[in-house]
N, C-alpha and C positions, 0 to 999 in steps of 0.2 A: 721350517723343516722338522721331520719328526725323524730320531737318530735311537733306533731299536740297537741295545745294545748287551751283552753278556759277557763277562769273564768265567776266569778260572782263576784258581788259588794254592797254592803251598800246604792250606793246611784253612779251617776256620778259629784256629785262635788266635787271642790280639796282636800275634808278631808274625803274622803270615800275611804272605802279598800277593801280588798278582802274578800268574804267569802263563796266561793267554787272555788275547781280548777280540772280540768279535764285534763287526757294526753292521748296520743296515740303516743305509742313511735316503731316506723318502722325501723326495721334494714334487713339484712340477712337472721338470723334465721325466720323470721315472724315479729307478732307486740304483744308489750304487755299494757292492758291501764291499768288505773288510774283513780279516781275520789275520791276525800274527801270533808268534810265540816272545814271551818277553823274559826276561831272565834276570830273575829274582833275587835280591839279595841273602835269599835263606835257601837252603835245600827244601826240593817238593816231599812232602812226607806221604810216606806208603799209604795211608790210606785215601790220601786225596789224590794219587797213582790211580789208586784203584778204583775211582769214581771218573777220571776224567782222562788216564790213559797217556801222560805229560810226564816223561822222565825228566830227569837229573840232565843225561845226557842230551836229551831232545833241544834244552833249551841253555845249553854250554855256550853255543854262540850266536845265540840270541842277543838282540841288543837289550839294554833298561829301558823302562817305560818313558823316562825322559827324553833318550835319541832315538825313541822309536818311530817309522813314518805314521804307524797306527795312532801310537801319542799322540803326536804333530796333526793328525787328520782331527781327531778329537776335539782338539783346541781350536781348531782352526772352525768348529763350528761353536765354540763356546761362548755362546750369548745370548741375551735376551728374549730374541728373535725364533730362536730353535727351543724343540720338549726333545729332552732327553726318556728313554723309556726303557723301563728293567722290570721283571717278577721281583719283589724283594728290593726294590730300587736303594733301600736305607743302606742295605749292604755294601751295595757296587758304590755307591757315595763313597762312605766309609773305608774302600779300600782304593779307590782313587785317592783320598787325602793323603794316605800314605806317601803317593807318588807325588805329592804337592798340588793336584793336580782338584781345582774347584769349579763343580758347574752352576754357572752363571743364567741359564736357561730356565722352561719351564718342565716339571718335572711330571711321570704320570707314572704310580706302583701299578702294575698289573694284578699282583697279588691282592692290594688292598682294594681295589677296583671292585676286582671278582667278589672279594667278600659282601662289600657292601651291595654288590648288584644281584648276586647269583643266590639265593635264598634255596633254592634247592638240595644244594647241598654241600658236605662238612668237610672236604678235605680238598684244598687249592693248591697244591704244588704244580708246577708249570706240566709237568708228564703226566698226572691225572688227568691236570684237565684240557689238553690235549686230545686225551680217550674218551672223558666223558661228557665232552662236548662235541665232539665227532672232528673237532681239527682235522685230523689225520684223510680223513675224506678228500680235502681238496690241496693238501702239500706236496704230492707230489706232482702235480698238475702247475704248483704257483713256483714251486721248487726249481722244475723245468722253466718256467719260463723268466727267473730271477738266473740263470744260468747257477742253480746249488747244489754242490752234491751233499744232501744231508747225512749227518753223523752222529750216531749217540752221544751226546754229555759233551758233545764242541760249544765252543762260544760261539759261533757263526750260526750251527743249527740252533742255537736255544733263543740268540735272537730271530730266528726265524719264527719261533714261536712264539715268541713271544709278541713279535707283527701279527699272526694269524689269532692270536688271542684278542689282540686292540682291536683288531677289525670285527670278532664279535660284541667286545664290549661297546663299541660305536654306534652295534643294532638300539643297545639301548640308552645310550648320552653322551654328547658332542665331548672333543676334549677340551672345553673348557670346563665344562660340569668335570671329568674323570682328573683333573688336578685339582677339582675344590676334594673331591671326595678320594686323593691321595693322602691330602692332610689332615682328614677326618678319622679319628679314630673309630675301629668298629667292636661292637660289642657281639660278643660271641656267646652262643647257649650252648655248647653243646664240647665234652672234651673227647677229642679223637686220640688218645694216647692215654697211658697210666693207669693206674688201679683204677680210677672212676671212668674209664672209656666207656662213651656213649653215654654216661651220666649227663644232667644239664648241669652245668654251673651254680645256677638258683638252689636244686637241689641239693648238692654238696654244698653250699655256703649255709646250707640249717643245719646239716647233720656232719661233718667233717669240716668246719670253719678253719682247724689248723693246719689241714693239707694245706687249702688253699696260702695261708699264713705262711708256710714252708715254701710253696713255689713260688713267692713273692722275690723270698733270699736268692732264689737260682738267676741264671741268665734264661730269661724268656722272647719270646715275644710282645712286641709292645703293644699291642691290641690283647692278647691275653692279657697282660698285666695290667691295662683300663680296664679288662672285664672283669675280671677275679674282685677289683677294688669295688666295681661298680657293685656286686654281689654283693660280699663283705659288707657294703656301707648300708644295704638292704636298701 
């Protein structure tokens, strides 16, 4: 089975958890989703309010992700057998541990998918490429007949997209080829952020080598930080 999945969070830094989780779980028979609110051991901080719309009070009597039935659905496909699937999947890992909670399955990033397949172009967050793929053409047609009402920045909708993302990345390799090249680093030319935006990488590692040397020390991402190295090492 393939189990499209998205949360939401408290906050992105190390001691923030989860506090909504959304599934789309794909088999045989059809697909059946999922979405709950789950209630965090830390307060939701205003600014991840302000991204995903999840008070304090919304999720007061919410259960923990451990008695949650969403939890318990989770696990209960936690195995071998099943590809769990996320944009950014290292993430949603990561804040599942928190919950104690390890998948056993195989795994497939969207995000790093799109990189390594989609050469056209530089900027993959799950709402770009939604637009500049043309997703959006056929979701409210797959929408309707998944019975969804979609919603900005829900875990429910973003797995939705994140289903309608696999399904183009499938035009171009089965998923077993999209989980060898989950775990495949990808090497990036080009910086879409910061003072060298739209710089290529190559370029700045001849003539600005300490930037790069400085955004080594930050929290990056891990494909940025094999490419900057791969640069650097010339």
């Amino acid at each position: 089975m393939l189990i499209f999945h998205d949360l939401e969070t408290t906050g992105l830094e190390e001691a923030d958890r989860i506090c909504a989780l959304g599934l789309i779980v794909e088999g045989e028979d059809g697909c059946m989703t999922d979405e709950a609110l789950i209630k965090p051991p830390r307060k939701i901080r205003s600014e991840a309010m302000a991204v995903h719309h999840i008070t304090n009070e919304m999720v007061k009597e919410a259960p923990a992700f451990g008695s949650s039935k969403i939890g318990t659905l989770l696990q209960d496909y936690n195995n071998s057998d099943n590809i769990l699937l996320a944009h950014n999947i290292n993430f949603d890992l990561s804040m599942l541990a928190k919950e104690d909670f390890f998948w056993q399955g195989g795994v497939i990033d969207t995000l790093k998918c799109s990189r390594h397949l989609i050469d056209e172009i530089e900027r993959f967050s799950l709402q770009y490429l939604r637009y500049e793929l043309g997703l959006y053409r056929s979701e409210e047609k797959e929408a309707k007949r998944l019975g969804l009402m979609l919603k900005a920045h829900s875990a429910l909708s973003d797995a939705f997209h994140v289903r309608l993302l696999h399904h183009y990345l499938n035009e171009m390799a089965d998923d077993e080829k999209l989980m060898e090249l989950t775990i495949e680093p990808v090497l990036i030319k080009k910086f879409v952020f910061g003072k060298h935006k739209d710089h290529y990488l190559e370029e700045v590692a001849m003539n600005d080598a300490a930037y790069l040397r400085w955004m080594l020390e930050q929290s990056i991402d891990e494909d940025l930080e094999y490419s900057i190295k791969h640069y650097l090492q010339g």
